[in-house]
Predicted model as a PDB file, atoms N, CA, C, CB and O in Angstrom, pLDDT in the B-factor column:
MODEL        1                                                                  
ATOM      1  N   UNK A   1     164.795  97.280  96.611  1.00 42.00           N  
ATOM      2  CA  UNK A   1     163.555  98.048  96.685  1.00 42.00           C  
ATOM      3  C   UNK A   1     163.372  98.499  98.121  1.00 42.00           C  
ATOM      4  CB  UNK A   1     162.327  97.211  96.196  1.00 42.00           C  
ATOM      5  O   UNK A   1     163.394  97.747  99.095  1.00 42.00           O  
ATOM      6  N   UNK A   2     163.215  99.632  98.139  1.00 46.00           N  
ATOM      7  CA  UNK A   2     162.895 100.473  99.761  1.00 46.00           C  
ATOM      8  C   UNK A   2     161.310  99.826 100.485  1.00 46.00           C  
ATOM      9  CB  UNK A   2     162.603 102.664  99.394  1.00 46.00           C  
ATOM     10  O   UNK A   2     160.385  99.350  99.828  1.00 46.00           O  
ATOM     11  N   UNK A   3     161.340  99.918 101.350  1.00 47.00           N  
ATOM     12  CA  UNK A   3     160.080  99.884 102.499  1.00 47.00           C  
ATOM     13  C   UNK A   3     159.355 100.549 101.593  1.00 47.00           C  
ATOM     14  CB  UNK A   3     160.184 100.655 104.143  1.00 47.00           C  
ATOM     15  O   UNK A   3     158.614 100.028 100.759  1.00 47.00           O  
ATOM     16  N   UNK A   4     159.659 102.286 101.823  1.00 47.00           N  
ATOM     17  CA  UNK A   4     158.738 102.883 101.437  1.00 47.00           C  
ATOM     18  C   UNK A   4     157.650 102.703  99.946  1.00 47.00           C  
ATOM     19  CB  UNK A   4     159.361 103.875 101.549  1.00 47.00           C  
ATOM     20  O   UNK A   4     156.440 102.912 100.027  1.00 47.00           O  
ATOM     21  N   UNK A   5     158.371 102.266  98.572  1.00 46.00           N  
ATOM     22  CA  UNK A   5     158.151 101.154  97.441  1.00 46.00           C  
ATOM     23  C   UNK A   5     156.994 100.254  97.626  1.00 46.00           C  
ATOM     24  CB  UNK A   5     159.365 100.222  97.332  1.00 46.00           C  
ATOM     25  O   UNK A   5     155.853 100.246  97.165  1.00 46.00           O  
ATOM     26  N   UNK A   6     157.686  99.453  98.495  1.00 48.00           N  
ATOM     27  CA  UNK A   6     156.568  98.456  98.868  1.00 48.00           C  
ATOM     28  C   UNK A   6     155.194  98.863  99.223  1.00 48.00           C  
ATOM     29  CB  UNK A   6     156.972  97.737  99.951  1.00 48.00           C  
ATOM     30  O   UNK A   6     154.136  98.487  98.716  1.00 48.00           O  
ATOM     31  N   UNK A   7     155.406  99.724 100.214  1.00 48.00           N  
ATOM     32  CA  UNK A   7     154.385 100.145 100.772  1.00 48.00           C  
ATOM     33  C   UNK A   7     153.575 100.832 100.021  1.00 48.00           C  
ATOM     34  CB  UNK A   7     154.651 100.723 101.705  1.00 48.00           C  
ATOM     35  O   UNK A   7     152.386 100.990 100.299  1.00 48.00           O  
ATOM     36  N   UNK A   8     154.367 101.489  98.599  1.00 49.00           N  
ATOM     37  CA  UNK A   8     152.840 102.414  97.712  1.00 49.00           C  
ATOM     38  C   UNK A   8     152.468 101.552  96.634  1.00 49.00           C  
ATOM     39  CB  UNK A   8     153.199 104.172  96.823  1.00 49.00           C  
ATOM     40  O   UNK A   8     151.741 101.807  95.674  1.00 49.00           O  
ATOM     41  N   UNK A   9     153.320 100.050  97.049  1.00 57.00           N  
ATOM     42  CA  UNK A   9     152.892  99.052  96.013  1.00 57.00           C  
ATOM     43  C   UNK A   9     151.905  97.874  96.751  1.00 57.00           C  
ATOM     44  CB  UNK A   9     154.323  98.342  95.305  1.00 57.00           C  
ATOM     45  O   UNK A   9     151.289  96.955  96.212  1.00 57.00           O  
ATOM     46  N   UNK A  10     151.987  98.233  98.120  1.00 57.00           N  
ATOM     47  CA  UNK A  10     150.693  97.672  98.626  1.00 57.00           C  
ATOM     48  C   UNK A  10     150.968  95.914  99.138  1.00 57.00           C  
ATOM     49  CB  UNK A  10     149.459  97.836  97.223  1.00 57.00           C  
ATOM     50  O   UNK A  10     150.154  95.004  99.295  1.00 57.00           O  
ATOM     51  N   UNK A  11     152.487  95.950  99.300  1.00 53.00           N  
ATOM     52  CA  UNK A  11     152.977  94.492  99.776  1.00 53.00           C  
ATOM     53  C   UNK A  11     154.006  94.883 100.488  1.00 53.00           C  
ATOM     54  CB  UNK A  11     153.412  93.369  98.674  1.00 53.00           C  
ATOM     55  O   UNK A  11     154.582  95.968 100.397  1.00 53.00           O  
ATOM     56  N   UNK A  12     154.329  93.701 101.449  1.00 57.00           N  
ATOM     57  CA  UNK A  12     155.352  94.209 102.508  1.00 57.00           C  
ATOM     58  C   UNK A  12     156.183  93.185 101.640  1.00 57.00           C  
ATOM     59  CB  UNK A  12     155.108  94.021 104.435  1.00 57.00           C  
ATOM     60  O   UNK A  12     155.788  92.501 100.697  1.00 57.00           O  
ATOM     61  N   UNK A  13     157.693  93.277 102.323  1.00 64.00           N  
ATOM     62  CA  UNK A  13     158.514  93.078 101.801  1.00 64.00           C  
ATOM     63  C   UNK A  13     158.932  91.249 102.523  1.00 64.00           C  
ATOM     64  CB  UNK A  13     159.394  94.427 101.943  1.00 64.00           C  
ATOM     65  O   UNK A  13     158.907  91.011 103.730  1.00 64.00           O  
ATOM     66  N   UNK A  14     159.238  90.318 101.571  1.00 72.00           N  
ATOM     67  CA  UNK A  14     158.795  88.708 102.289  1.00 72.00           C  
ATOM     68  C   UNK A  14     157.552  88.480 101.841  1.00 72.00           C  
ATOM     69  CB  UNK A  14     158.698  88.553 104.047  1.00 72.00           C  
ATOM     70  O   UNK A  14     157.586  87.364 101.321  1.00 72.00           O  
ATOM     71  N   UNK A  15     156.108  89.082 101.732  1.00 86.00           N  
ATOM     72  CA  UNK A  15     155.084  88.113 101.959  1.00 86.00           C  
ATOM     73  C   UNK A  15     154.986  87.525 100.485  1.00 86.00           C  
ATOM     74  CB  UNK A  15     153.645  88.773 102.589  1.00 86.00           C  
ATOM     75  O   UNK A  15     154.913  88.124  99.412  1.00 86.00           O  
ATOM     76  N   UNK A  16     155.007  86.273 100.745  1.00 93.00           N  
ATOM     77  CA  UNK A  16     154.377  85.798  99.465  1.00 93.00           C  
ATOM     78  C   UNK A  16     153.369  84.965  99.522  1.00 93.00           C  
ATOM     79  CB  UNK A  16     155.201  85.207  98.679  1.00 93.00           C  
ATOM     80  O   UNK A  16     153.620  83.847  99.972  1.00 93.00           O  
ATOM     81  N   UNK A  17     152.180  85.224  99.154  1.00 94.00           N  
ATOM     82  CA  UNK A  17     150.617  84.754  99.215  1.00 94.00           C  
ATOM     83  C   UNK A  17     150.286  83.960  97.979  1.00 94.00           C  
ATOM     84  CB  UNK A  17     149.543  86.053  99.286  1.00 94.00           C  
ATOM     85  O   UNK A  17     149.374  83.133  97.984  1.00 94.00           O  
ATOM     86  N   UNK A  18     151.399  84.338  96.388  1.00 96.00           N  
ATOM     87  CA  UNK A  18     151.087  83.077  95.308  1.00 96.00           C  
ATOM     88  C   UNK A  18     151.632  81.680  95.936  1.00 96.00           C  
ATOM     89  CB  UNK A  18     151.956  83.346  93.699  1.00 96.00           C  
ATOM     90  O   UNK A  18     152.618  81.387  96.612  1.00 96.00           O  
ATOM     91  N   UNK A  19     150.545  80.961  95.404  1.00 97.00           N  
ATOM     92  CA  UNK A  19     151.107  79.668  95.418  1.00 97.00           C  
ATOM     93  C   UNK A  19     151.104  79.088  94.101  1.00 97.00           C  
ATOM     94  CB  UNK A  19     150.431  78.817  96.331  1.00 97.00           C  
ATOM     95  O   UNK A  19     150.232  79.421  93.298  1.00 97.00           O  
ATOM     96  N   UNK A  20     152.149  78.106  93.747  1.00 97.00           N  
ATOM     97  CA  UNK A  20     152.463  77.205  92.647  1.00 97.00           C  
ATOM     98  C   UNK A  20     151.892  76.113  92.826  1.00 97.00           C  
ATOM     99  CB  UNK A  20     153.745  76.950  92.425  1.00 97.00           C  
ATOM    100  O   UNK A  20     151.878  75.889  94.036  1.00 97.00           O  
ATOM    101  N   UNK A  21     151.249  75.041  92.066  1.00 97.00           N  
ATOM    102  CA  UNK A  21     150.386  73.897  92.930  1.00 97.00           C  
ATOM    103  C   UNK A  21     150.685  73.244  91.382  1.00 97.00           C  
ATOM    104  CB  UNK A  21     148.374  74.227  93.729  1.00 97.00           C  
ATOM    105  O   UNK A  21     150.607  73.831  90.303  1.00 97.00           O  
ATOM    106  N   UNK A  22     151.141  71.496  91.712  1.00 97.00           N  
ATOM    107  CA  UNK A  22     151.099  70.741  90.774  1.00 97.00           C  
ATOM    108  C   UNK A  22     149.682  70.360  90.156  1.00 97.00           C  
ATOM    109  CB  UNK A  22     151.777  69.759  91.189  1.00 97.00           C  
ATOM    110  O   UNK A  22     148.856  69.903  90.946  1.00 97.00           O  
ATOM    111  N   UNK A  23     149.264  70.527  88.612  1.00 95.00           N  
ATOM    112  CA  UNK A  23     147.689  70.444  88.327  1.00 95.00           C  
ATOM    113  C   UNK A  23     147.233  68.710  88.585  1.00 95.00           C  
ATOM    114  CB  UNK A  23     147.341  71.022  86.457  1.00 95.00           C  
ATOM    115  O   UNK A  23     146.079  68.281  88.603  1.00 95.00           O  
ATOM    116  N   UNK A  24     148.590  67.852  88.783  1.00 94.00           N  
ATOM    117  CA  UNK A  24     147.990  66.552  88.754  1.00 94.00           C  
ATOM    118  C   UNK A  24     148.413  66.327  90.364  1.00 94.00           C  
ATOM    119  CB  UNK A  24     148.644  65.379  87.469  1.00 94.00           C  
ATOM    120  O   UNK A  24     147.674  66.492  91.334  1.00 94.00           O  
ATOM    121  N   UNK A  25     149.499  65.999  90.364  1.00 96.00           N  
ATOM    122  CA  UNK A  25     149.362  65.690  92.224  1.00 96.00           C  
ATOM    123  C   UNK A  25     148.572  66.460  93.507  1.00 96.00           C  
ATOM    124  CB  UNK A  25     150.778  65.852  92.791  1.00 96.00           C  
ATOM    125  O   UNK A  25     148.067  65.939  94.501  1.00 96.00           O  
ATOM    126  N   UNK A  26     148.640  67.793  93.152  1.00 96.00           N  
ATOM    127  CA  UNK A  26     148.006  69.203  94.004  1.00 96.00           C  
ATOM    128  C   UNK A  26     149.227  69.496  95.235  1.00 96.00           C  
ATOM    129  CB  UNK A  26     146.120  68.785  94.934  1.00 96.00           C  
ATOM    130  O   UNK A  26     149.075  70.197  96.235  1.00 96.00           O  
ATOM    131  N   UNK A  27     150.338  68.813  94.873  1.00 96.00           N  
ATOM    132  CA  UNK A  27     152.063  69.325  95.709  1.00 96.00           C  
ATOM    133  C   UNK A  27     151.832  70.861  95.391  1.00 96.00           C  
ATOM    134  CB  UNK A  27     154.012  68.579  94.742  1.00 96.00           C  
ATOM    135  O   UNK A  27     151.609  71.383  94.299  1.00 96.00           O  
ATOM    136  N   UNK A  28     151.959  71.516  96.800  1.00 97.00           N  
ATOM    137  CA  UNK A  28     152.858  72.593  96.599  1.00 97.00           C  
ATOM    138  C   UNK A  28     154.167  72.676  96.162  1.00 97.00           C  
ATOM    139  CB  UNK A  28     152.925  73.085  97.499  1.00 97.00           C  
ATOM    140  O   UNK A  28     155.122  72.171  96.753  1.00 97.00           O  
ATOM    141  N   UNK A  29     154.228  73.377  95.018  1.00 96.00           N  
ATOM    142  CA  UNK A  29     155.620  73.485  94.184  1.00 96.00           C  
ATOM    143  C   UNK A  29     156.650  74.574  95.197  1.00 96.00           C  
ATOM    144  CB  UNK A  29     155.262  74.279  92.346  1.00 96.00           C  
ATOM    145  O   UNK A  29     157.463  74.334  96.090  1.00 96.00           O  
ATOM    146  N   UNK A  30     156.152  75.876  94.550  1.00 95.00           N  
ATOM    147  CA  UNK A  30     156.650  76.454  95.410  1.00 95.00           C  
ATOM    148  C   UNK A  30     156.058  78.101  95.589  1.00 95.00           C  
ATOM    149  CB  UNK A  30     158.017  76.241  95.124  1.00 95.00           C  
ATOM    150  O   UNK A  30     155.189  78.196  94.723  1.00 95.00           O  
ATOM    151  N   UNK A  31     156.156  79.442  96.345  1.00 96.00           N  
ATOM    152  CA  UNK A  31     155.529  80.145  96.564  1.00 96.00           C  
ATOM    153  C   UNK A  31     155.781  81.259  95.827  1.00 96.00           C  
ATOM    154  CB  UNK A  31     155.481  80.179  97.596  1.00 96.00           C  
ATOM    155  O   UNK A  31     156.801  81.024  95.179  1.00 96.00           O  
ATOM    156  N   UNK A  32     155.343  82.439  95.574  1.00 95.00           N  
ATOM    157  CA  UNK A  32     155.554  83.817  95.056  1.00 95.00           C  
ATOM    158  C   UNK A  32     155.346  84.867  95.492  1.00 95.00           C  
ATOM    159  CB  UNK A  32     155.118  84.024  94.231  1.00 95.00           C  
ATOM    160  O   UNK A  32     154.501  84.771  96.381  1.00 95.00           O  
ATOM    161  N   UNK A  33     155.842  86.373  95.266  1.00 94.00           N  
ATOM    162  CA  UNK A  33     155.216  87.362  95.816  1.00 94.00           C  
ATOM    163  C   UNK A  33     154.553  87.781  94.944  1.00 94.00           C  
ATOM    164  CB  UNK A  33     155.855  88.229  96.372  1.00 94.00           C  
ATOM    165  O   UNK A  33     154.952  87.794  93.779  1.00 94.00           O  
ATOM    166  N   UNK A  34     153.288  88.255  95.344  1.00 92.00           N  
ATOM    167  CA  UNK A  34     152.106  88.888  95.205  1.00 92.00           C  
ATOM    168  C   UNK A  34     151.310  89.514  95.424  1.00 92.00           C  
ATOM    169  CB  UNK A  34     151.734  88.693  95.146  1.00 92.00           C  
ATOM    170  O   UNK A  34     151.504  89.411  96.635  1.00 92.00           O  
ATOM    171  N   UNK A  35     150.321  90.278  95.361  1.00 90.00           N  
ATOM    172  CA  UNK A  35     149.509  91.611  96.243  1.00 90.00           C  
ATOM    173  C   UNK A  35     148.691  90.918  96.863  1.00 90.00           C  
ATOM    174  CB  UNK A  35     148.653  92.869  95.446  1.00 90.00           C  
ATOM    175  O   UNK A  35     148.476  91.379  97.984  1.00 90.00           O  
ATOM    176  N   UNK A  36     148.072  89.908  96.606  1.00 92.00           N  
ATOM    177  CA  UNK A  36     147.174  88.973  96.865  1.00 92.00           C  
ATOM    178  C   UNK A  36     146.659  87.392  96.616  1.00 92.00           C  
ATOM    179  CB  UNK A  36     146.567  89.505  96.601  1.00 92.00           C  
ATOM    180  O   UNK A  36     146.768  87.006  95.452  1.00 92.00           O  
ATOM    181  N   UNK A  37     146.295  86.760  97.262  1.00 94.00           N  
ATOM    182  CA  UNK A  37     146.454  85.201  97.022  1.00 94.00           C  
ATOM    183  C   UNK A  37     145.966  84.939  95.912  1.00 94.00           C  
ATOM    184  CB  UNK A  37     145.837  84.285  97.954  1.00 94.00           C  
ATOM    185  O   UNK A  37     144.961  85.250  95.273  1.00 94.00           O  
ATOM    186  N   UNK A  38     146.914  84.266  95.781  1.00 96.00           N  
ATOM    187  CA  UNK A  38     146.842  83.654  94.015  1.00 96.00           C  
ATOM    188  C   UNK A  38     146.958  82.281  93.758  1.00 96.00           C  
ATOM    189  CB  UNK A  38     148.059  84.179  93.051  1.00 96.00           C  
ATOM    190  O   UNK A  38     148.183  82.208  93.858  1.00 96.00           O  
ATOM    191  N   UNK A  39     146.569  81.042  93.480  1.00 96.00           N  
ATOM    192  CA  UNK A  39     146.763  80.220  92.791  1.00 96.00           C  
ATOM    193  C   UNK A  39     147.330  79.837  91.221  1.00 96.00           C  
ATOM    194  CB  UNK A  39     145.968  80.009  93.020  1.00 96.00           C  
ATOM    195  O   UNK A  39     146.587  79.996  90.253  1.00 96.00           O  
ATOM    196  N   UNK A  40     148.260  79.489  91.122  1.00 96.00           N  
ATOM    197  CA  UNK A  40     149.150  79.195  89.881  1.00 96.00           C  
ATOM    198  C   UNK A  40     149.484  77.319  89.728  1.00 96.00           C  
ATOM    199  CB  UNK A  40     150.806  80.204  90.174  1.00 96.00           C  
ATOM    200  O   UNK A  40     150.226  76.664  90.459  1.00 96.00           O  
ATOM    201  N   UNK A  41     148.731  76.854  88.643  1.00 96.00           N  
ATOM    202  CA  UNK A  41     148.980  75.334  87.966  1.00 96.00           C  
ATOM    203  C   UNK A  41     149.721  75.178  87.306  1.00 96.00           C  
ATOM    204  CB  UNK A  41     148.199  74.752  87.305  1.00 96.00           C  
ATOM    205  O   UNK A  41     149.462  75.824  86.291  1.00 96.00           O  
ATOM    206  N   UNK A  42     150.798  74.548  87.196  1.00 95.00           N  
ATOM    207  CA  UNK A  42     151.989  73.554  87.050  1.00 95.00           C  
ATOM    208  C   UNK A  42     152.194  72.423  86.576  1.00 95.00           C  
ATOM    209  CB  UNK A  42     152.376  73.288  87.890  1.00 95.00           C  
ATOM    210  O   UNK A  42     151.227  71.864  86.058  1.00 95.00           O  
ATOM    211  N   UNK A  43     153.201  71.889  86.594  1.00 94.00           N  
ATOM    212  CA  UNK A  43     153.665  70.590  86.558  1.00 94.00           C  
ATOM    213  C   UNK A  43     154.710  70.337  87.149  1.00 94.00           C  
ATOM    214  CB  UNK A  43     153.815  70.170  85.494  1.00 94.00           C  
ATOM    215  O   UNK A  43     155.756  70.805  86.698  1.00 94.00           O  
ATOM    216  N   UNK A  44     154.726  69.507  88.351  1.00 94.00           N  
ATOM    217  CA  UNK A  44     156.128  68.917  88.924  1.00 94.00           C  
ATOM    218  C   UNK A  44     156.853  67.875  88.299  1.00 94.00           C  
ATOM    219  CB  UNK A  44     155.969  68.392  90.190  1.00 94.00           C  
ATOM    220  O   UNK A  44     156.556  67.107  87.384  1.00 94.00           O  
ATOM    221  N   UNK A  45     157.861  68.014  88.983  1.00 91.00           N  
ATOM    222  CA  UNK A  45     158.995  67.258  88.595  1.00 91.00           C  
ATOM    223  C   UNK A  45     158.952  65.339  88.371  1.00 91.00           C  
ATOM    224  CB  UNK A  45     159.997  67.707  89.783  1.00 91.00           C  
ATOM    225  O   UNK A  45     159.510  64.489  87.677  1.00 91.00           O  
ATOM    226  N   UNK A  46     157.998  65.411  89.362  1.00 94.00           N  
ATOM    227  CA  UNK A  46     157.685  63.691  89.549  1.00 94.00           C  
ATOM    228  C   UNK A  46     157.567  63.112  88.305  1.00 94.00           C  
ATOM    229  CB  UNK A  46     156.260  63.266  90.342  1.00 94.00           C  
ATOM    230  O   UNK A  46     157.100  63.631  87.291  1.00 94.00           O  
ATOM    231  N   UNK A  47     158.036  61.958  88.450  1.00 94.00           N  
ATOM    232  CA  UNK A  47     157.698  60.808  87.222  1.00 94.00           C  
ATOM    233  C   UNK A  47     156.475  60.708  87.072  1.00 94.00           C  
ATOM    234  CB  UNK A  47     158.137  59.363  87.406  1.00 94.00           C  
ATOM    235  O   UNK A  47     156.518  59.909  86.137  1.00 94.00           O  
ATOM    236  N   UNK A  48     155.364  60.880  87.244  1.00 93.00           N  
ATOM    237  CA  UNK A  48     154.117  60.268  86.982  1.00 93.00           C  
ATOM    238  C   UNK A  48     153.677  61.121  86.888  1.00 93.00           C  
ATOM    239  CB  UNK A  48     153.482  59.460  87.661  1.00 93.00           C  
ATOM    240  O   UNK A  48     152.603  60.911  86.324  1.00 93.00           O  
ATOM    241  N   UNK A  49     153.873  62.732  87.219  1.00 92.00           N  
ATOM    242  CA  UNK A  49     153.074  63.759  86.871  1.00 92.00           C  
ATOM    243  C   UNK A  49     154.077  64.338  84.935  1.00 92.00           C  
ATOM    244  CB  UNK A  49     153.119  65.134  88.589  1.00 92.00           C  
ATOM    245  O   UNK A  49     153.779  65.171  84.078  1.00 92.00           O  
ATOM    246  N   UNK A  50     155.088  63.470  85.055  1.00 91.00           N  
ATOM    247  CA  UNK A  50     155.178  63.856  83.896  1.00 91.00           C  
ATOM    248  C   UNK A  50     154.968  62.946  82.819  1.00 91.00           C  
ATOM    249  CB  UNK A  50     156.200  64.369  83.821  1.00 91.00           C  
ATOM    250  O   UNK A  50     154.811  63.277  81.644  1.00 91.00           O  
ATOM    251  N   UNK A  51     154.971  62.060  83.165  1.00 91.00           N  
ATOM    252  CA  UNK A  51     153.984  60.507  82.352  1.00 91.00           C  
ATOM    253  C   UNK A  51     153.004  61.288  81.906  1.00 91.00           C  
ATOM    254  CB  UNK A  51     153.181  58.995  83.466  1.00 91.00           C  
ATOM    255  O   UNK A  51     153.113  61.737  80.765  1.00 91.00           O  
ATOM    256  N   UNK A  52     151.785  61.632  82.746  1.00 89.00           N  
ATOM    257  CA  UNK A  52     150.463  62.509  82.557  1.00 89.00           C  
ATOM    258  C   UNK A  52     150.579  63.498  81.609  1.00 89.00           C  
ATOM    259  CB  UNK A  52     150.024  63.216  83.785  1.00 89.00           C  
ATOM    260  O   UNK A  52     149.984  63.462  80.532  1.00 89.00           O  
ATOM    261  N   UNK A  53     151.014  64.017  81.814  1.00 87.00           N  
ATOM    262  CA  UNK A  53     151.773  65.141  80.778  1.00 87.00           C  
ATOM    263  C   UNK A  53     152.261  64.861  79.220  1.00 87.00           C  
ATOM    264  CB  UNK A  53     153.131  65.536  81.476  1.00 87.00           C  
ATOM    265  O   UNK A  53     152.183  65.731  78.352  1.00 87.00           O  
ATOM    266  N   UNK A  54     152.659  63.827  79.036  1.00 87.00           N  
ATOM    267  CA  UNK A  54     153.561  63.573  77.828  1.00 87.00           C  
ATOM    268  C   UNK A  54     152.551  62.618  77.319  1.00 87.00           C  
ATOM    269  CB  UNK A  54     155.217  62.966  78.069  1.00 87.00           C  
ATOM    270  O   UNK A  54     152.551  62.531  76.091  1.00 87.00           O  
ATOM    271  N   UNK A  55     151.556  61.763  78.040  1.00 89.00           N  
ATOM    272  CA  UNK A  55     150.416  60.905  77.563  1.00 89.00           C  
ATOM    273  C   UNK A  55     148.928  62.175  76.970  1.00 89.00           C  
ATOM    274  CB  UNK A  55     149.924  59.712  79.200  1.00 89.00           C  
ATOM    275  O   UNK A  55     148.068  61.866  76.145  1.00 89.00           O  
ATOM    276  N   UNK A  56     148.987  62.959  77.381  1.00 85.00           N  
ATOM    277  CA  UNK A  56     147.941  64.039  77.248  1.00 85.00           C  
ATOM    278  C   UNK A  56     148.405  64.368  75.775  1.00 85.00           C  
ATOM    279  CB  UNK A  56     147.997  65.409  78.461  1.00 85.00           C  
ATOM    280  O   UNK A  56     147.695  64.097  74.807  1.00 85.00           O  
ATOM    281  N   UNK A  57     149.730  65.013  75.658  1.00 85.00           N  
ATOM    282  CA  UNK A  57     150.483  65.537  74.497  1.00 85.00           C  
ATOM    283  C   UNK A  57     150.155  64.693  73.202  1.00 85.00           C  
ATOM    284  CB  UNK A  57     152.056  65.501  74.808  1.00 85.00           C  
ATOM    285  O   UNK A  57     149.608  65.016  72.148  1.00 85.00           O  
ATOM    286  N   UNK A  58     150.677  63.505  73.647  1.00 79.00           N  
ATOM    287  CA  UNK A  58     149.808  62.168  72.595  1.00 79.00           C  
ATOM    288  C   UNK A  58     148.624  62.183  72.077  1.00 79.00           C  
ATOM    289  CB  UNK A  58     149.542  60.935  73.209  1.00 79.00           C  
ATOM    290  O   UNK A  58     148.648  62.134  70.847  1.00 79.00           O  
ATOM    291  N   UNK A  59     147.434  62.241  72.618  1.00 74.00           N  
ATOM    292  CA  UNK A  59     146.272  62.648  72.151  1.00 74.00           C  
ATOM    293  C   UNK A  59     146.291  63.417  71.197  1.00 74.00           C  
ATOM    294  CB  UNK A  59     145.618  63.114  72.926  1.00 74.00           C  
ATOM    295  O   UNK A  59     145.726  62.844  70.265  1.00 74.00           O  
ATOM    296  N   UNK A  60     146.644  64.452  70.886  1.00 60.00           N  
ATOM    297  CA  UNK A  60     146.254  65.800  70.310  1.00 60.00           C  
ATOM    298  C   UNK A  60     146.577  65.425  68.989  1.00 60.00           C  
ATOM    299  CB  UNK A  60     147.022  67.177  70.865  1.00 60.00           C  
ATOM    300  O   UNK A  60     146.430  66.226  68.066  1.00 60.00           O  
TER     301      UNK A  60                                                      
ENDMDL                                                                          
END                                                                             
């Protein structure tokens, strides 16, 4: 994608302002590009955030 692209799409080229955020630990997972800051909830990899996860599932 050209500079110029970016630019009538209103993001430079690198920035990434999403963030990925685990919904139980609050770890930054990892980042995204985006026009503007964003928050995005997850689930990491950890043992205990996926305990949480698979105990929730149970309920239902």
């Amino acid at each position: 994608m050209s500079n110029a692209t970016n630019a009538l799409q209103g993001t430079a080229p690198g920035l990434e302002l999403g963030m990925v955020i685990c919904k139980h630990c609050q770890q930054l997972m990892y980042t995204i590009p985006t026009n503007g800051v964003k928050k995005i909830y997850g689930v990491c990899g950890q043992e205990g955030c996926l305990e949480t996860v698979e105990a929730s599932e149970g309920e239902d």
